[in-house]
C-alpha positions in Angstrom: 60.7 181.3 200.3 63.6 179.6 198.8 66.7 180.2 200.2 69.6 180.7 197.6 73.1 180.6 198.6 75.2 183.7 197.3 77.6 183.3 194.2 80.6 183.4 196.1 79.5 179.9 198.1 79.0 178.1 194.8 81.9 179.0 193.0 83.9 177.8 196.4 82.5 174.7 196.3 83.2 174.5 192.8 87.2 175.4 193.4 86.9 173.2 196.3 85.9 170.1 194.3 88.5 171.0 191.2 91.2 171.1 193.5 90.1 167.8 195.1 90.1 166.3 191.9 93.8 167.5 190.9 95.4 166.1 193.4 93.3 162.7 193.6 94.5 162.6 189.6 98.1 163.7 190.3 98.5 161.4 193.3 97.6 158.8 191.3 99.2 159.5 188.2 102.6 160.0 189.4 102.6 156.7 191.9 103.0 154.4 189.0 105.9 156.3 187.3 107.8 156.6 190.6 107.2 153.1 190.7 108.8 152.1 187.4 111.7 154.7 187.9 112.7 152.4 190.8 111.7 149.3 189.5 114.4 150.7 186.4 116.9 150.9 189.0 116.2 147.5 190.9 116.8 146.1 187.7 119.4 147.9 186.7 121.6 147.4 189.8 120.9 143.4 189.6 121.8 143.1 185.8 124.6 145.7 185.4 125.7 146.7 188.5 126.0 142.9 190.0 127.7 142.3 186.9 129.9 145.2 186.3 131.1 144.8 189.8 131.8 141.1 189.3 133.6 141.1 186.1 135.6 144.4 187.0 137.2 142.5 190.5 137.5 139.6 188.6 140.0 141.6 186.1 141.6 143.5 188.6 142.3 140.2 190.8 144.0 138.7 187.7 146.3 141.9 187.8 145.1 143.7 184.5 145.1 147.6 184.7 142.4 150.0 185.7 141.3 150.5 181.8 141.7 146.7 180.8 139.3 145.6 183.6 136.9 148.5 183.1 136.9 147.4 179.4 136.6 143.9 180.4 133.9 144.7 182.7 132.2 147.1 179.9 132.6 143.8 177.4 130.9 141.5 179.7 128.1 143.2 180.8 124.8 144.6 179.6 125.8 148.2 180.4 126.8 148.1 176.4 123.2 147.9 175.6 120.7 148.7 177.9 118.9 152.3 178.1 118.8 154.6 181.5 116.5 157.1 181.9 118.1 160.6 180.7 118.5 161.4 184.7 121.8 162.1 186.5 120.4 160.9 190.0 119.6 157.0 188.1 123.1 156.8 187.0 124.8 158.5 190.5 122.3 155.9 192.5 123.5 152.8 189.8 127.1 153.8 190.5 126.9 154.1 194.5 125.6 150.7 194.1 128.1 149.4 192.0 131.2 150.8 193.8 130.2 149.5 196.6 129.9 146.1 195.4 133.6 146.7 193.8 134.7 148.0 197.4 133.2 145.1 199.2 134.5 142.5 196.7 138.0 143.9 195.7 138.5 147.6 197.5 141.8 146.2 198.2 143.5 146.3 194.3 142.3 150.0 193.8 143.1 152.9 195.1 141.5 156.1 195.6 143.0 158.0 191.6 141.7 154.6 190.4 138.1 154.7 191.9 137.7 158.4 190.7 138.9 157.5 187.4 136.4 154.2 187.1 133.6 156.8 188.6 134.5 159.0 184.7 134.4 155.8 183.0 131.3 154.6 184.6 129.0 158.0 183.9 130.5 158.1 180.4 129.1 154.8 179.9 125.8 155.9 181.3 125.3 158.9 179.8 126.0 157.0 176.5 123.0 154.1 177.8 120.7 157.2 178.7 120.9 158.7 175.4 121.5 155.5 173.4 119.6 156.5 170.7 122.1 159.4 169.6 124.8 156.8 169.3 122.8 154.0 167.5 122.8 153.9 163.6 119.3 154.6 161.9 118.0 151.4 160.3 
């Protein structure tokens, strides 16, 4: 006499095994673009927030206005060509990082209208490098 577990144990084990599989793929499919989101934004803060910071105290410390240094900063940086992810959260986490390096190196030439306007200034620019390709000519 063979003994035959019901239906209802197989198909379990069946669910059981499907659902083990999901998440072992989406585990493992989503660790490596988590990873290059952050990796994006580790690069991003050390080649155009380090920079942007830099050049931007460096204007204001010479005494040019709010819009000449952001300009200047803009000119001498890569923030005129690099590409962001389309995501608000990159480009609010790039510019926590950057005004805090402007804060820490020259907080004391700006002041708090001139912070909010450089905040505009700064998404503007990065919602133009997240969609780069609507402002770039078609070769």
């Amino acid at each position: 006499m063979n003994f035959q577990p019901p239906f209802n144990f197989k198909v379990n084990k069946l669910f059981s095994l499907v659902r083990i599989i999901s998440l072992f793929l989406i585990f493992f499919l989503n660790t490596p673009i988590l990873q290059a989101i952050e990796l994006d934004l580790t690069s991003a803060k050390n080649s155009v927030g380090n920079r942007f910071a830099s050049k931007f105290c460096e204007a204001k410390e010479e005494g040019f206005s709010l819009e000449s240094s952001s300009e200047f900063a803009l000119n001498n940086t890569y923030l005129k060509f690099v590409v962001f992810p389309n995501d608000e959260d990159f480009i609010e986490d790039l510019w926590g990082f950057t005004i805090g390096r402007i804060r820490k190196n020259c907080g004391d030439f700006m002041t708090k209208n001139e912070e909010i306007d450089l905040k505009d200034f700064f998404q503007e620019e990065g919602e133009i490098a997240s969609n780069r390709d609507l402002y770039l000519p078609y070769e």
